[in-house]
Kinemage of the C-alpha trace (Angstrom):
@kinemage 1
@onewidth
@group {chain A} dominant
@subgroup {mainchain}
@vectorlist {calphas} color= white
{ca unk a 1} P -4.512 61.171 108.825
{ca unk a 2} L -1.064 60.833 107.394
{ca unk a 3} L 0.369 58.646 110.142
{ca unk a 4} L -2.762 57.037 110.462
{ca unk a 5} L -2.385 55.763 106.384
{ca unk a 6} L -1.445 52.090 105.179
{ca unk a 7} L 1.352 52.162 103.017
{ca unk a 8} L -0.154 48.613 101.469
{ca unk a 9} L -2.307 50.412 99.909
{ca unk a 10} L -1.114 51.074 96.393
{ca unk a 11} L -1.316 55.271 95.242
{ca unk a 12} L -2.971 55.534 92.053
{ca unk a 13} L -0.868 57.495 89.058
{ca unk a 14} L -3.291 59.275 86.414
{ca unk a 15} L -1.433 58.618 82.473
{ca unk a 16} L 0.344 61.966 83.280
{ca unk a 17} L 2.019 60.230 86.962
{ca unk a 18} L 0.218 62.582 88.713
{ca unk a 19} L -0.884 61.188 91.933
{ca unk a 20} L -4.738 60.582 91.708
{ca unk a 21} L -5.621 58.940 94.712
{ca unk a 22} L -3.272 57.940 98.107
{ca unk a 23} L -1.026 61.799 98.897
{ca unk a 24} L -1.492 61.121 102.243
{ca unk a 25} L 0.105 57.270 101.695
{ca unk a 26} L 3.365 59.436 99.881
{ca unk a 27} L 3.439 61.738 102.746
{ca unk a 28} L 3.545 59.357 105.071
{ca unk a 29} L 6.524 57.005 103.111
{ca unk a 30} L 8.380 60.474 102.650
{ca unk a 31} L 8.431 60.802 106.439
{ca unk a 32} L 9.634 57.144 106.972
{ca unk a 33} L 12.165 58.291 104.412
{ca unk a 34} L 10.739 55.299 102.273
{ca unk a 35} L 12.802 55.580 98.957
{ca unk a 36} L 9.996 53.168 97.439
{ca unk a 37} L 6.089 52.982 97.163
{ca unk a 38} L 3.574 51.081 95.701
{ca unk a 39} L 1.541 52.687 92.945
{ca unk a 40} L -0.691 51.983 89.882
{ca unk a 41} L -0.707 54.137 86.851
{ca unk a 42} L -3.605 54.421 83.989
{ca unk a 43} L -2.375 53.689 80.743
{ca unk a 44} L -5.394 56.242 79.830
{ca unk a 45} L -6.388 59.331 82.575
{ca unk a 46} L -10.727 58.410 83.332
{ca unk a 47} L -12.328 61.827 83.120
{ca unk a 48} L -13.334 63.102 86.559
{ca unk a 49} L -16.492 62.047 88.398
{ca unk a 50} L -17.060 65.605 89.306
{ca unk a 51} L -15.968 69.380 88.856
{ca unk a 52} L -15.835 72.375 90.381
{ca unk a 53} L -18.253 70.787 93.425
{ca unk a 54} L -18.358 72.128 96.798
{ca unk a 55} L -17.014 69.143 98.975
{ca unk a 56} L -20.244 69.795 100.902
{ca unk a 57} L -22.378 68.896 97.832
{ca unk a 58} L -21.111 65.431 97.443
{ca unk a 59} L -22.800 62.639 99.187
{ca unk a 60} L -20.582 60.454 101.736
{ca unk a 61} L -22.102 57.389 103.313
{ca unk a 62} L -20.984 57.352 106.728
């Protein structure tokens, strides 16, 4: 998965600059040795679609 990731894609930063969304895109530009990566942060952190779910639980369209 992390080779397989698209480093166009920006990583999303929650208010904090915690990553959000897009580890596997920082993995990935960490083993290019990438000093620089795209990235969006919230001004304001949204409150979580979901907690303390078992992964199985949540519905994935295929």
């Amino acid at each position: 998965m992390i080779q397989d990731a698209d480093l166009r894609y920006l990583i999303i930063l929650c208010a904090q600059g915690r990553v959000m969304d897009g580890m596997h895109r920082v993995a990935k530009a960490s083993l290019l040795q990438q000093k620089d990566i795209l990235a969006v942060q919230f001004e304001q952190t949204p409150e979580p679609d979901f907690i303390n779910v078992n992964q199985d639980d949540l519905d994935y369209e295929d």
